[in-house]
Biopython code that builds the backbone (N, CA, C, O; Angstrom):
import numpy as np
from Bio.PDB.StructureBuilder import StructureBuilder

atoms = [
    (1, "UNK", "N", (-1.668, -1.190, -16.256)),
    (1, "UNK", "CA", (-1.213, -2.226, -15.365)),
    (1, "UNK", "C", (-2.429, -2.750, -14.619)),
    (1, "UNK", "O", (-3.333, -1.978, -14.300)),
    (2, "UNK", "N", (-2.462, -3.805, -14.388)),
    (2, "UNK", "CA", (-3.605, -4.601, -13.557)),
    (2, "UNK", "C", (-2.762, -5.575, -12.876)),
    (2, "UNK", "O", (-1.666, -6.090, -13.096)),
    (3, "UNK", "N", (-4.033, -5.680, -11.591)),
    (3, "UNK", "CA", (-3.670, -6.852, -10.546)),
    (3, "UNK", "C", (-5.062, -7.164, -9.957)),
    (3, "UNK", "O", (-5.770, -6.193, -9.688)),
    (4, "UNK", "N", (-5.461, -8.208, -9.761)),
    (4, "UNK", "CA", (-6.660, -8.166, -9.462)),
    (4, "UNK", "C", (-7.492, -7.790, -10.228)),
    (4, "UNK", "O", (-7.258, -7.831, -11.436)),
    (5, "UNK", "N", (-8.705, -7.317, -9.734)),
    (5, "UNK", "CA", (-9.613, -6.704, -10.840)),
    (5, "UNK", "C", (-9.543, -5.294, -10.781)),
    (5, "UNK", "O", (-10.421, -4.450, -10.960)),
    (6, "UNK", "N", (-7.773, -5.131, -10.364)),
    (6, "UNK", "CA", (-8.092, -3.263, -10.219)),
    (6, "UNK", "C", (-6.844, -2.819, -11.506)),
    (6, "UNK", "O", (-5.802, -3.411, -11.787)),
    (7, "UNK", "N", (-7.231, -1.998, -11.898)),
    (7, "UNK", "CA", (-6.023, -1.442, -12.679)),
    (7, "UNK", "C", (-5.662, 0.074, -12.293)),
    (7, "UNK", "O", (-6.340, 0.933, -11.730)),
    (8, "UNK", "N", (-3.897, 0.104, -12.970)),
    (8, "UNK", "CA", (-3.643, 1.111, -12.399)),
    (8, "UNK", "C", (-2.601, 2.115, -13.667)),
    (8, "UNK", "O", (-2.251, 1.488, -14.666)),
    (9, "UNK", "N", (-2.261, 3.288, -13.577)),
    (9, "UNK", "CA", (-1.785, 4.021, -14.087)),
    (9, "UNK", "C", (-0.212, 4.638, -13.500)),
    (9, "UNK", "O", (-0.135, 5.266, -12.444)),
    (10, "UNK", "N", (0.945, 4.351, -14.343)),
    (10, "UNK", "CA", (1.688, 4.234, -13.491)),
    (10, "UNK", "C", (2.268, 5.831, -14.594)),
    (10, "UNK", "O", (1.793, 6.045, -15.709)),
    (11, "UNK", "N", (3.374, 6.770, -13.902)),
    (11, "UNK", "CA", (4.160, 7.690, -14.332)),
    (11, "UNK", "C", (4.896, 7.116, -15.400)),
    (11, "UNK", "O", (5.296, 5.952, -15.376)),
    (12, "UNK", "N", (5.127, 8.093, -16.558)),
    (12, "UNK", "CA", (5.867, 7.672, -17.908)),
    (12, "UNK", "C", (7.218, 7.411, -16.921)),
    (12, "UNK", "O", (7.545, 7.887, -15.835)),
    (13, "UNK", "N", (7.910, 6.317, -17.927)),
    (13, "UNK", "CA", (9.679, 6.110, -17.315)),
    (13, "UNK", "C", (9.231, 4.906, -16.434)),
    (13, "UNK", "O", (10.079, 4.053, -16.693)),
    (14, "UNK", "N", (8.729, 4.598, -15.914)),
    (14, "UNK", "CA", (8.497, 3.614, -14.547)),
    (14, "UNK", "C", (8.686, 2.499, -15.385)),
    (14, "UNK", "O", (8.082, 2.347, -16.447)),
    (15, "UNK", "N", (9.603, 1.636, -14.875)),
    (15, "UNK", "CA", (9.515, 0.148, -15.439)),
    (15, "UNK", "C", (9.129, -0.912, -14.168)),
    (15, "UNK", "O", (9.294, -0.783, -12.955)),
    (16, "UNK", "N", (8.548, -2.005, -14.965)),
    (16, "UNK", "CA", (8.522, -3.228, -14.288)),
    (16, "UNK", "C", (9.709, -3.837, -13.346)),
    (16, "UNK", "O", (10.737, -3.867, -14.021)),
    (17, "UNK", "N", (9.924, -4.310, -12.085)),
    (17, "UNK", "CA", (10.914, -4.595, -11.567)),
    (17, "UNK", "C", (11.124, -6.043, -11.163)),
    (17, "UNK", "O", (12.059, -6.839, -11.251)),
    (18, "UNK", "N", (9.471, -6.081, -10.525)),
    (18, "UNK", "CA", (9.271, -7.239, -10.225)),
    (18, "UNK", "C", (8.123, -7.785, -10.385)),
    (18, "UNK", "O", (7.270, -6.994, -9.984)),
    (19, "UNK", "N", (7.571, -8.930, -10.844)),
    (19, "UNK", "CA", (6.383, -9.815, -10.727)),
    (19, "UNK", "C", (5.896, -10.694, -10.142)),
    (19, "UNK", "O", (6.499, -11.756, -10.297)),
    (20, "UNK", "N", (4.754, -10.749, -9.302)),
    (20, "UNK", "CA", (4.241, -12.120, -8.594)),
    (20, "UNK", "C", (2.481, -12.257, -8.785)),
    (20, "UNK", "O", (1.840, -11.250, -8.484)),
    (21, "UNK", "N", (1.946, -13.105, -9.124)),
    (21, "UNK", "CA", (0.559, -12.710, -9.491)),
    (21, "UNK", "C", (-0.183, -11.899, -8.444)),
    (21, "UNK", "O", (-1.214, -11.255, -8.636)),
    (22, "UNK", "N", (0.692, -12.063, -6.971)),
    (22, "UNK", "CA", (0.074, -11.306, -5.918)),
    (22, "UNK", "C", (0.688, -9.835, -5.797)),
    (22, "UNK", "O", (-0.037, -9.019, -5.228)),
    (23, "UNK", "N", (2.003, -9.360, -6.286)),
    (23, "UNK", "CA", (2.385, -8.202, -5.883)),
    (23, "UNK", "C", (3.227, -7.482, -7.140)),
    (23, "UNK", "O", (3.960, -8.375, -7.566)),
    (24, "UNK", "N", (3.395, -6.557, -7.734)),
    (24, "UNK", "CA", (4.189, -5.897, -8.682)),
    (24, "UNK", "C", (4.513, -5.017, -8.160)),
    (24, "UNK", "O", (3.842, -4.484, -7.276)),
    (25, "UNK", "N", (6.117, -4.433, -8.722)),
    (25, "UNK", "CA", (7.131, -3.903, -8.140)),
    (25, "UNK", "C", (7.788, -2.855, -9.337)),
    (25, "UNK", "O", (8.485, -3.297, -10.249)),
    (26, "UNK", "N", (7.524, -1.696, -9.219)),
    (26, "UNK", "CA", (7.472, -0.735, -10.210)),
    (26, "UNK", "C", (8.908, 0.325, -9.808)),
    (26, "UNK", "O", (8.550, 1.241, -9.067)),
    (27, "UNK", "N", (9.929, 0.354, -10.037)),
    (27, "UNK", "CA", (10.667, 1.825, -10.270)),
    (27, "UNK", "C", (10.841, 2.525, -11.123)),
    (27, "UNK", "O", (11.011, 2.013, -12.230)),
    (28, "UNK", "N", (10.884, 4.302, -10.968)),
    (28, "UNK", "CA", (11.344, 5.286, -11.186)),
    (28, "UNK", "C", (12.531, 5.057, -12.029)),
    (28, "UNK", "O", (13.349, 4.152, -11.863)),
    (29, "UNK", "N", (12.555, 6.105, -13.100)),
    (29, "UNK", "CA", (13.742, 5.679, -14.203)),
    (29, "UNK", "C", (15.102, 6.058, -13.571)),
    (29, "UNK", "O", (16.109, 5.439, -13.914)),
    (30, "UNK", "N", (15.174, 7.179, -12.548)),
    (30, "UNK", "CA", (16.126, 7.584, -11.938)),
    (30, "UNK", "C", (16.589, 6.136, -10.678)),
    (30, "UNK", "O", (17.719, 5.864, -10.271)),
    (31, "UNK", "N", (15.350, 5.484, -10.347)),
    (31, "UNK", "CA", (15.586, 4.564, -9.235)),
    (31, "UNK", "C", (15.744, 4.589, -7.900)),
    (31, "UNK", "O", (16.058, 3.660, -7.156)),
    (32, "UNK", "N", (15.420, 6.124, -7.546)),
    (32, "UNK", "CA", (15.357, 6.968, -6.214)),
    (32, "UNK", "C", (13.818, 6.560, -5.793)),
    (32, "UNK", "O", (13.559, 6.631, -4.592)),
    (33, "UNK", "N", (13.094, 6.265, -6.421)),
    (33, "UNK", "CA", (11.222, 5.928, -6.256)),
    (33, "UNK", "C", (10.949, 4.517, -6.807)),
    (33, "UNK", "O", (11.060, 4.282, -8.010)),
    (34, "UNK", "N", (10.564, 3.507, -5.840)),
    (34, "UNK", "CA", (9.563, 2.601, -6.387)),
    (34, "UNK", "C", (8.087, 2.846, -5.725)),
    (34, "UNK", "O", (7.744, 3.681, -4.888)),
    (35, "UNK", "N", (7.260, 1.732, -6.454)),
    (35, "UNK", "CA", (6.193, 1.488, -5.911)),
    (35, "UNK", "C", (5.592, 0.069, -6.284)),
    (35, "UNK", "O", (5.593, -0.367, -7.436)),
    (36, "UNK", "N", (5.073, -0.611, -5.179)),
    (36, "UNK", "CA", (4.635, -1.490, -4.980)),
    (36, "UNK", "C", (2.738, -2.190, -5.188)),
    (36, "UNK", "O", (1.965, -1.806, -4.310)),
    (37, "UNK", "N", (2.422, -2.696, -5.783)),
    (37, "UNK", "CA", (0.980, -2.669, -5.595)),
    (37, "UNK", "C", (0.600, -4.096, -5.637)),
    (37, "UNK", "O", (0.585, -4.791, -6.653)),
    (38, "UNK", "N", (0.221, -4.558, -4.144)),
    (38, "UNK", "CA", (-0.150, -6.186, -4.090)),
    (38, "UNK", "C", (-1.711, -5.981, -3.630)),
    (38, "UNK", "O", (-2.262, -4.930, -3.304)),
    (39, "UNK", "N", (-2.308, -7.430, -3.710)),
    (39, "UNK", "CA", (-3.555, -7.638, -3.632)),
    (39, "UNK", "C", (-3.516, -8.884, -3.236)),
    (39, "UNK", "O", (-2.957, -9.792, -3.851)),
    (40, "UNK", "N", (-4.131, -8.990, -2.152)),
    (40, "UNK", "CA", (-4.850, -10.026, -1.176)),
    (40, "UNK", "C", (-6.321, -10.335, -1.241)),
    (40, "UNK", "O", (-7.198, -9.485, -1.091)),
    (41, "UNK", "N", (-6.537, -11.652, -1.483)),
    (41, "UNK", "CA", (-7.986, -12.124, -1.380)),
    (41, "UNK", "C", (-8.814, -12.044, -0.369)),
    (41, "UNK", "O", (-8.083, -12.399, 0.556)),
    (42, "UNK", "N", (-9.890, -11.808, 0.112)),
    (42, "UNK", "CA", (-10.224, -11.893, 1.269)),
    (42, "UNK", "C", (-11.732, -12.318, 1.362)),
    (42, "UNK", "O", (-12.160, -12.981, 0.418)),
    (43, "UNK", "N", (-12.583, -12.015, 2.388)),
    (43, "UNK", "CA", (-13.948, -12.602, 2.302)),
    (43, "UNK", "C", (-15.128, -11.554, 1.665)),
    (43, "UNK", "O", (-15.746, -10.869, 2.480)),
    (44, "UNK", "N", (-15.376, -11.451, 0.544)),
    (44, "UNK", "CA", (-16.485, -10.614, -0.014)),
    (44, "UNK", "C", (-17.486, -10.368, 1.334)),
    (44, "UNK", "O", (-17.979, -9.245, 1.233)),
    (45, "UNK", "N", (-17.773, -10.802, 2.106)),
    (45, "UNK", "CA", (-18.306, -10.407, 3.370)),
    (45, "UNK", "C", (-17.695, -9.875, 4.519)),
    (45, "UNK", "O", (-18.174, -10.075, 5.635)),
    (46, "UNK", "N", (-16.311, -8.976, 4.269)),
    (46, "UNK", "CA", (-15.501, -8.662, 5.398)),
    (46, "UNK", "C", (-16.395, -7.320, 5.611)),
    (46, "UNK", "O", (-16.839, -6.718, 4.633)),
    (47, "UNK", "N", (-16.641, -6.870, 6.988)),
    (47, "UNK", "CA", (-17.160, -5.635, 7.325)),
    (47, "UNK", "C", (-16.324, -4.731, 7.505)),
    (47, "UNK", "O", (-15.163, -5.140, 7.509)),
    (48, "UNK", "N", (-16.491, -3.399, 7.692)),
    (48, "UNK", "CA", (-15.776, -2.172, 7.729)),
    (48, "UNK", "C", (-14.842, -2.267, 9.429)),
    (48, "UNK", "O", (-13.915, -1.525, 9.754)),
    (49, "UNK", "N", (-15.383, -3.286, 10.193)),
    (49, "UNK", "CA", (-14.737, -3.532, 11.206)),
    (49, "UNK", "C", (-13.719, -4.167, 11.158)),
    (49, "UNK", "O", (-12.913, -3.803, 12.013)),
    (50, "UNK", "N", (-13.269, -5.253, 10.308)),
    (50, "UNK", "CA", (-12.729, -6.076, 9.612)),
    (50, "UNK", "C", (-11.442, -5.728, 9.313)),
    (50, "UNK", "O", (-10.411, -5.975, 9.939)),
    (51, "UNK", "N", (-11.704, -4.769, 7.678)),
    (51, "UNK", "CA", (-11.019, -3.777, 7.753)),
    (51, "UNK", "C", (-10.439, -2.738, 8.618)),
    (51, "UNK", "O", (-9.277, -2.465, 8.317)),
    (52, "UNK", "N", (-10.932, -2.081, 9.613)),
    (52, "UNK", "CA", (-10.075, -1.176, 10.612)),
    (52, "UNK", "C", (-9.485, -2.466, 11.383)),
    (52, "UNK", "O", (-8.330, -2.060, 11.508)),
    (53, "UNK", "N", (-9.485, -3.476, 11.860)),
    (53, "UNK", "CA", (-8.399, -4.257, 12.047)),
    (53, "UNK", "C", (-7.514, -4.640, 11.128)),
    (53, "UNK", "O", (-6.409, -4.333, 11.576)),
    (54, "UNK", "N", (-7.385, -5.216, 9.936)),
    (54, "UNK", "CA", (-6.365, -4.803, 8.737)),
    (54, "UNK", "C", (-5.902, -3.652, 8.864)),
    (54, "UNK", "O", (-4.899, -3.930, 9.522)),
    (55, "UNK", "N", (-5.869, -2.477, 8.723)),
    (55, "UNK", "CA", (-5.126, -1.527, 8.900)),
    (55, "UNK", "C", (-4.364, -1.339, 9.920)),
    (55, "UNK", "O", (-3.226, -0.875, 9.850)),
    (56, "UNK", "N", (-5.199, -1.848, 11.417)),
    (56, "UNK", "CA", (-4.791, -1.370, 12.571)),
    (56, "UNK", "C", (-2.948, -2.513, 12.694)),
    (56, "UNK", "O", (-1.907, -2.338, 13.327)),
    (57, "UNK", "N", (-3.364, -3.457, 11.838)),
    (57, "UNK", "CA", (-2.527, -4.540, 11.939)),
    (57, "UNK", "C", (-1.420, -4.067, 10.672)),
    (57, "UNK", "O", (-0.396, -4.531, 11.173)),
    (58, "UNK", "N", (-1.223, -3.798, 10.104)),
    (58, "UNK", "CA", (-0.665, -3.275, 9.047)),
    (58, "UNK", "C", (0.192, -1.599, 9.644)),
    (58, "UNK", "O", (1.392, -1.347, 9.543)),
    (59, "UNK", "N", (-0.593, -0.944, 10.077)),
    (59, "UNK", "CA", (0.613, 0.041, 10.936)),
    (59, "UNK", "C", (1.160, -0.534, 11.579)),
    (59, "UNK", "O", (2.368, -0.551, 11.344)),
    (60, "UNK", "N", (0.791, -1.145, 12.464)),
    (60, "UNK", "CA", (1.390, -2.280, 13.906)),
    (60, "UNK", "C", (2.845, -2.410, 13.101)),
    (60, "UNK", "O", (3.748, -1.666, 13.484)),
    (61, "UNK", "N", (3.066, -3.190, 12.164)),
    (61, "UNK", "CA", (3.459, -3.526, 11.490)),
    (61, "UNK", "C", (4.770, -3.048, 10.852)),
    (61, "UNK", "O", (5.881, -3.547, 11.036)),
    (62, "UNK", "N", (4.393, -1.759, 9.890)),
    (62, "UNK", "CA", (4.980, -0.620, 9.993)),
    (62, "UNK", "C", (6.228, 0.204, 11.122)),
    (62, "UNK", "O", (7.363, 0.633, 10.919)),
    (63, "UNK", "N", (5.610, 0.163, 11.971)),
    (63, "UNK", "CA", (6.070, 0.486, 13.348)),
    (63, "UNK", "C", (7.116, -0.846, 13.608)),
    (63, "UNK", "O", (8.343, -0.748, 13.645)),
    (64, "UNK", "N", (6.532, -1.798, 13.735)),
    (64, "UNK", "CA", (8.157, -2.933, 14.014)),
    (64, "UNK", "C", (8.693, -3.065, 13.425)),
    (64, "UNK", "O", (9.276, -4.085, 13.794)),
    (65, "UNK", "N", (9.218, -2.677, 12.248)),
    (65, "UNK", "CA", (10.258, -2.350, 10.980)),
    (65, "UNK", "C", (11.019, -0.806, 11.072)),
    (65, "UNK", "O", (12.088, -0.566, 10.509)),
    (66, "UNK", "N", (10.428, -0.043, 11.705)),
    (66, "UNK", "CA", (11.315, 1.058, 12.028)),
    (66, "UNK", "C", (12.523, 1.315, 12.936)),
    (66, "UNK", "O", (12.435, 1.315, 14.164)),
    (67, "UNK", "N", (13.342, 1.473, 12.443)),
    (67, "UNK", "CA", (14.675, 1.857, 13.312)),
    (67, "UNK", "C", (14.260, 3.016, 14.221)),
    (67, "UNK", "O", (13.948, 2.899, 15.406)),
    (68, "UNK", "N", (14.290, 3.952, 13.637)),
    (68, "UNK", "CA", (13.806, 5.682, 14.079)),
    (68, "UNK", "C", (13.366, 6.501, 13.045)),
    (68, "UNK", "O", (13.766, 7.508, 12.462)),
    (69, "UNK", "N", (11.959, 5.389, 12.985)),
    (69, "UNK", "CA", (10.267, 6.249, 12.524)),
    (69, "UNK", "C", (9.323, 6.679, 12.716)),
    (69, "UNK", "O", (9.018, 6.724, 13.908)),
    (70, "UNK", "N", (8.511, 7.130, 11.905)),
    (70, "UNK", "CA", (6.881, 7.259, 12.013)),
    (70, "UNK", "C", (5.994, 6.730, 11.256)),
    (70, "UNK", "O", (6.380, 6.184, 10.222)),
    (71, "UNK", "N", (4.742, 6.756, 11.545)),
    (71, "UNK", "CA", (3.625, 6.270, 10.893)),
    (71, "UNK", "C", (2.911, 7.518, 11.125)),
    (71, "UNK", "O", (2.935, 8.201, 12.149)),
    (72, "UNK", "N", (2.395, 7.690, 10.250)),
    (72, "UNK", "CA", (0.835, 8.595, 10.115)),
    (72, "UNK", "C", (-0.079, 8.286, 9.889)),
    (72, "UNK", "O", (0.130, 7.817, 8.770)),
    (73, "UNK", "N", (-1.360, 8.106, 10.126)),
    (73, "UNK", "CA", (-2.393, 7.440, 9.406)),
    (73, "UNK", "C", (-3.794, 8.096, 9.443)),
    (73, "UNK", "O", (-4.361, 8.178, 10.532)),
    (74, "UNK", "N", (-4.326, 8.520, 8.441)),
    (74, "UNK", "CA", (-5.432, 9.242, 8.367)),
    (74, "UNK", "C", (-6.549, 7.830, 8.682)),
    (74, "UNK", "O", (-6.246, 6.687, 8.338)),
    (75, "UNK", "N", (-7.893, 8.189, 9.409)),
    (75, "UNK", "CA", (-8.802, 6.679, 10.246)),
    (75, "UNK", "C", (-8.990, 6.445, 8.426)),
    (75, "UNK", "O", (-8.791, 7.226, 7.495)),
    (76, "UNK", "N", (-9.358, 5.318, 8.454)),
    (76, "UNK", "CA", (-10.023, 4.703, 7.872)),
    (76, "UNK", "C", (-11.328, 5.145, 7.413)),
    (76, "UNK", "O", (-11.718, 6.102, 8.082)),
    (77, "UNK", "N", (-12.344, 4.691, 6.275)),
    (77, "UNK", "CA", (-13.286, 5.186, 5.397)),
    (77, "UNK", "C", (-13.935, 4.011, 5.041)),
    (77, "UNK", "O", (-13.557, 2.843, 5.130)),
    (78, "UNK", "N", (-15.298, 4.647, 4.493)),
    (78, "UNK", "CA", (-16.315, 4.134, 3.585)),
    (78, "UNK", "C", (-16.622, 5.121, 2.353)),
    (78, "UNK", "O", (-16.990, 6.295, 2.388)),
    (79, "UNK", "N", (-16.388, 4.378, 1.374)),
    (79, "UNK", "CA", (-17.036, 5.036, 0.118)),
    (79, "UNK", "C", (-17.898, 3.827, -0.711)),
    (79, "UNK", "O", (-17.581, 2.964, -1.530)),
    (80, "UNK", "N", (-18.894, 4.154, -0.189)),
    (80, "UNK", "CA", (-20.236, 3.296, -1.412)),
    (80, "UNK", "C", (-19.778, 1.874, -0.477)),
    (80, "UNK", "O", (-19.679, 1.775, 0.746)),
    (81, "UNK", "N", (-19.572, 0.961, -1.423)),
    (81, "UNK", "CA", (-19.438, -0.593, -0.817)),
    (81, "UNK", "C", (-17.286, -0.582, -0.764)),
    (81, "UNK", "O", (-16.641, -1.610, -0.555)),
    (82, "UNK", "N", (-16.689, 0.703, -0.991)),
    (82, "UNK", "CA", (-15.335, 0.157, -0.864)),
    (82, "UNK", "C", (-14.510, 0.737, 0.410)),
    (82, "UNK", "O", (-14.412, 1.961, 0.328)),
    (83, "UNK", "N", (-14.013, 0.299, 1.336)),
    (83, "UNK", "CA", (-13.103, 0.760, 2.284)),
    (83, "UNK", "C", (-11.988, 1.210, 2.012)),
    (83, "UNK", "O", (-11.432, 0.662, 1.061)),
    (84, "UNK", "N", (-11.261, 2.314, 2.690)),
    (84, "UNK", "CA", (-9.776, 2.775, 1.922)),
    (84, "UNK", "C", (-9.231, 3.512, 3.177)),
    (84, "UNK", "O", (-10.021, 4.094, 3.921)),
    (85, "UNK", "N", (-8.172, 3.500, 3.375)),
    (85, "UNK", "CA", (-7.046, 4.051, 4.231)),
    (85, "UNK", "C", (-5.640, 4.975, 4.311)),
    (85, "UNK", "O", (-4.611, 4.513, 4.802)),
    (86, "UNK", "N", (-5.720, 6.204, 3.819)),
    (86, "UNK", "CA", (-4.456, 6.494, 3.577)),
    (86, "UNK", "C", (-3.782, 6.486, 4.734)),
    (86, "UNK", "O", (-4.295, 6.795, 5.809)),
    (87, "UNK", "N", (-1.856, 5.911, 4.487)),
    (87, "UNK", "CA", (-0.981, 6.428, 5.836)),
    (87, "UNK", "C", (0.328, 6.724, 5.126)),
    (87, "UNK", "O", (0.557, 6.374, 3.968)),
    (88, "UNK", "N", (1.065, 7.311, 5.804)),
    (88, "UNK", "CA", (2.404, 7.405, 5.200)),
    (88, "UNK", "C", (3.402, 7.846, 6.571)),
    (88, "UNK", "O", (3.038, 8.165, 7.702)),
    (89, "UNK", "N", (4.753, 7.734, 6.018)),
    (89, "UNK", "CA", (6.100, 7.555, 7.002)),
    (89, "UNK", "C", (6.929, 7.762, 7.027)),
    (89, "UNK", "O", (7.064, 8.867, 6.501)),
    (90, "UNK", "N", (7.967, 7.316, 7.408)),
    (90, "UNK", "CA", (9.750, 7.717, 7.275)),
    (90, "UNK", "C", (10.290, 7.102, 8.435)),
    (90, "UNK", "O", (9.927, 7.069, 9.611)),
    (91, "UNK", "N", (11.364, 6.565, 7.734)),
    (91, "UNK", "CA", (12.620, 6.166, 8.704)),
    (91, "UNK", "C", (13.736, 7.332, 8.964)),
    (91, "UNK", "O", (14.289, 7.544, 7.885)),
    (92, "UNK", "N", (14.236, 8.110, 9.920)),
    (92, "UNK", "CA", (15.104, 8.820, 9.922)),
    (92, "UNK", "C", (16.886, 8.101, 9.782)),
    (92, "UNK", "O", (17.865, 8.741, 9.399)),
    (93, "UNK", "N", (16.875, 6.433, 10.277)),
    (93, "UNK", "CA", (17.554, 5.957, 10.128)),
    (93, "UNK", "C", (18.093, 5.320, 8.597)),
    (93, "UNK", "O", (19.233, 5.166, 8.158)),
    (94, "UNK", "N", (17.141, 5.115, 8.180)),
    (94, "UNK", "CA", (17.516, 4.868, 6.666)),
    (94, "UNK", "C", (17.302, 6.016, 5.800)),
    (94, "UNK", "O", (17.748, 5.941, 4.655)),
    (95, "UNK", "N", (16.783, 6.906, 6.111)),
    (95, "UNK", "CA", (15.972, 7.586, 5.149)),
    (95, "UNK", "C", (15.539, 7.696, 4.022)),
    (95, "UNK", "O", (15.792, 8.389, 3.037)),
    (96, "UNK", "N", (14.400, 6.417, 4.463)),
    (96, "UNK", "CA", (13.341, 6.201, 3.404)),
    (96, "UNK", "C", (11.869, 6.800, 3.662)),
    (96, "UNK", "O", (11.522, 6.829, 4.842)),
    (97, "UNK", "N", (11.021, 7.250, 2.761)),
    (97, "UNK", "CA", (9.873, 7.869, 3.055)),
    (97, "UNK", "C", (8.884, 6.973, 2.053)),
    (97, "UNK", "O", (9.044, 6.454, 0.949)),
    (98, "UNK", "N", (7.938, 7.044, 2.864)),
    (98, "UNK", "CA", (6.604, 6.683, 2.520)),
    (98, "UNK", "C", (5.454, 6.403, 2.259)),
    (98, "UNK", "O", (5.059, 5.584, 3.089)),
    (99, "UNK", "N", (4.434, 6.735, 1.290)),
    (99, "UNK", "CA", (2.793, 6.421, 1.795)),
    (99, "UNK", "C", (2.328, 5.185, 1.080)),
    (99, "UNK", "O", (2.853, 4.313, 0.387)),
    (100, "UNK", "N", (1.070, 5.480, 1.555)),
    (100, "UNK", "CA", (0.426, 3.946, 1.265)),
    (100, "UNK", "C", (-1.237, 4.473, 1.163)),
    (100, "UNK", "O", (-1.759, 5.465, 1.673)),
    (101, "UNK", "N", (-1.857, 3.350, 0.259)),
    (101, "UNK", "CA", (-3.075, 3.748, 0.434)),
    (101, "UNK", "C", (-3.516, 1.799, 0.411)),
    (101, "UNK", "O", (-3.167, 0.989, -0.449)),
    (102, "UNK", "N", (-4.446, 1.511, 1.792)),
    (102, "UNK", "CA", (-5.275, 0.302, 1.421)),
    (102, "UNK", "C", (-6.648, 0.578, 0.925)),
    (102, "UNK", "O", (-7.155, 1.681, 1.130)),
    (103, "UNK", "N", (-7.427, -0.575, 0.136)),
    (103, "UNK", "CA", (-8.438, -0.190, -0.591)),
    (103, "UNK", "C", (-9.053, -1.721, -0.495)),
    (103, "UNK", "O", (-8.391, -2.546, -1.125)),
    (104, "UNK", "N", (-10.145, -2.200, 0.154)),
    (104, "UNK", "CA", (-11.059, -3.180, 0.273)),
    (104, "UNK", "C", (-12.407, -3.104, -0.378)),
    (104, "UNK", "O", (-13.359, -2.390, -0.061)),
    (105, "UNK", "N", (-12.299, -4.029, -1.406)),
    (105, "UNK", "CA", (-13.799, -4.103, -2.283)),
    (105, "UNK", "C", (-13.748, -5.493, -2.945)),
    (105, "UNK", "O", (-12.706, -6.141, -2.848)),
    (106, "UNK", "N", (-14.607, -5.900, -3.486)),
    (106, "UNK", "CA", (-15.249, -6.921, -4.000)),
    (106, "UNK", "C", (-14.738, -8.421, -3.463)),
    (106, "UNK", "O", (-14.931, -9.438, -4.130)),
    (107, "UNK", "N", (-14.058, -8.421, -2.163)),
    (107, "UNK", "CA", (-13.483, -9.679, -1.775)),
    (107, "UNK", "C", (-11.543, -9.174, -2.276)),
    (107, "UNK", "O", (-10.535, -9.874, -2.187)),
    (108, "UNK", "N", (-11.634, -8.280, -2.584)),
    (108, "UNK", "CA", (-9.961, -8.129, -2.530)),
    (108, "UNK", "C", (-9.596, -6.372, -1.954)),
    (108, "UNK", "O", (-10.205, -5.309, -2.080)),
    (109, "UNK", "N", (-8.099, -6.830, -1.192)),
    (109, "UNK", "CA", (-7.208, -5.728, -0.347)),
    (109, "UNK", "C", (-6.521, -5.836, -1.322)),
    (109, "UNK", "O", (-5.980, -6.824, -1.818)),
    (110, "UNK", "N", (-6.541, -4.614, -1.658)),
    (110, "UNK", "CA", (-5.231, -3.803, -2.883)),
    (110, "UNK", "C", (-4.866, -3.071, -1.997)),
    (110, "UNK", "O", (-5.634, -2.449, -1.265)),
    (111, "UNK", "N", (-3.226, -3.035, -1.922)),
    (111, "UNK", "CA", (-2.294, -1.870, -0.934)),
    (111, "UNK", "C", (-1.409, -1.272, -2.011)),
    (111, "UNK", "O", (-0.898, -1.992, -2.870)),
    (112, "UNK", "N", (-1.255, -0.180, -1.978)),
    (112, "UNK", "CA", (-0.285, 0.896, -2.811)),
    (112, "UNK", "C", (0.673, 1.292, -2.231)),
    (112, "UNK", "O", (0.420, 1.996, -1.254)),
    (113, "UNK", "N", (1.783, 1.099, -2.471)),
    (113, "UNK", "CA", (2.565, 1.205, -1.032)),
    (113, "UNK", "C", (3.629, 2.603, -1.937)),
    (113, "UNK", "O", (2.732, 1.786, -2.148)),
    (114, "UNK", "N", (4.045, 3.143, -2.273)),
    (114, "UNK", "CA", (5.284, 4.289, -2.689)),
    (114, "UNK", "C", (6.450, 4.370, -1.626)),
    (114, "UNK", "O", (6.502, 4.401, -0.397)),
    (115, "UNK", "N", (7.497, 4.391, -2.813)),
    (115, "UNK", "CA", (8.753, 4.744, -0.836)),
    (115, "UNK", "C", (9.573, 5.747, -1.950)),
    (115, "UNK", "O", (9.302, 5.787, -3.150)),
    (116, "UNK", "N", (10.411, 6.380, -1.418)),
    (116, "UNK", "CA", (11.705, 6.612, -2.036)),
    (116, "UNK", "C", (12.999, 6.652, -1.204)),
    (116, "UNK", "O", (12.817, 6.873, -0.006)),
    (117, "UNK", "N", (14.120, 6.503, -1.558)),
    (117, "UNK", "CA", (15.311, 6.470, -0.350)),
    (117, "UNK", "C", (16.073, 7.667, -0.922)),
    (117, "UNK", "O", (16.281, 7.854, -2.121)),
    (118, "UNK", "N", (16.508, 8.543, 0.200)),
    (118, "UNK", "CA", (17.727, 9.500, 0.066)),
    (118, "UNK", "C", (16.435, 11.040, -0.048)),
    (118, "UNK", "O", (16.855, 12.190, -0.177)),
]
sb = StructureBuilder()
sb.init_structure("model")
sb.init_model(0)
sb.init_chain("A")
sb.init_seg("    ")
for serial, (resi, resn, name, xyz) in enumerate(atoms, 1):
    if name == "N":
        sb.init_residue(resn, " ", resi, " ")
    sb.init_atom(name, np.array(xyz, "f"), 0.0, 1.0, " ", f" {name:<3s}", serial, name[0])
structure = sb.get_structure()
């Protein structure tokens, strides 16, 4: 699977759900698990500061969509020239769970988002 210039490896059984040249939408054969993986353009010159505001804005985020949740979020990183962020969550009200990983390199934000409900 590819999006952007990143490709990815998805679990046997997983089908296609949804398509947009910006975001693909992957479930679990059972349908208890999707996962999401979009990519945003951005400025090949964004700094690592840049990024920790993307993230910081993206939990923000997170957080105003929760009924009665959490966010977790491990800080933010540098590896070589790429930035990356793991966080993950849960709604106790819906009970849906979830992580995420963002990843900033070559002028594009790839987000990995996983949930499952029940």
């Amino acid at each position: 699977m590819e999006i952007g210039k990143a490709r990815f490896l998805l679990p046997p059984g997983w089908r296609l759900e949804k398509e947009k040249p910006e975001i693909k939408v992957f479930r679990s054969e059972d349908g208890r698990q999707q996962t999401s993986v979009s990519v945003m353009s951005v400025s090949p010159l964004a700094t690592f500061g840049d990024f920790e505001r993307l993230c910081q804005l993206r939990i923000e985020g997170e957080e105003r969509e929760m009924v009665d949740g959490f966010v977790q979020a491990d800080p933010p990183f540098r590896q070589g020239a790429r930035f990356g962020m793991f966080f993950s969550g849960g709604d106790r009200e819906t009970t849906r769970l979830f992580s995420a990983y963002l990843s900033l390199d070559a002028g594009e934000l790839i987000t990995i988002y996983v949930e499952g409900i029940g």
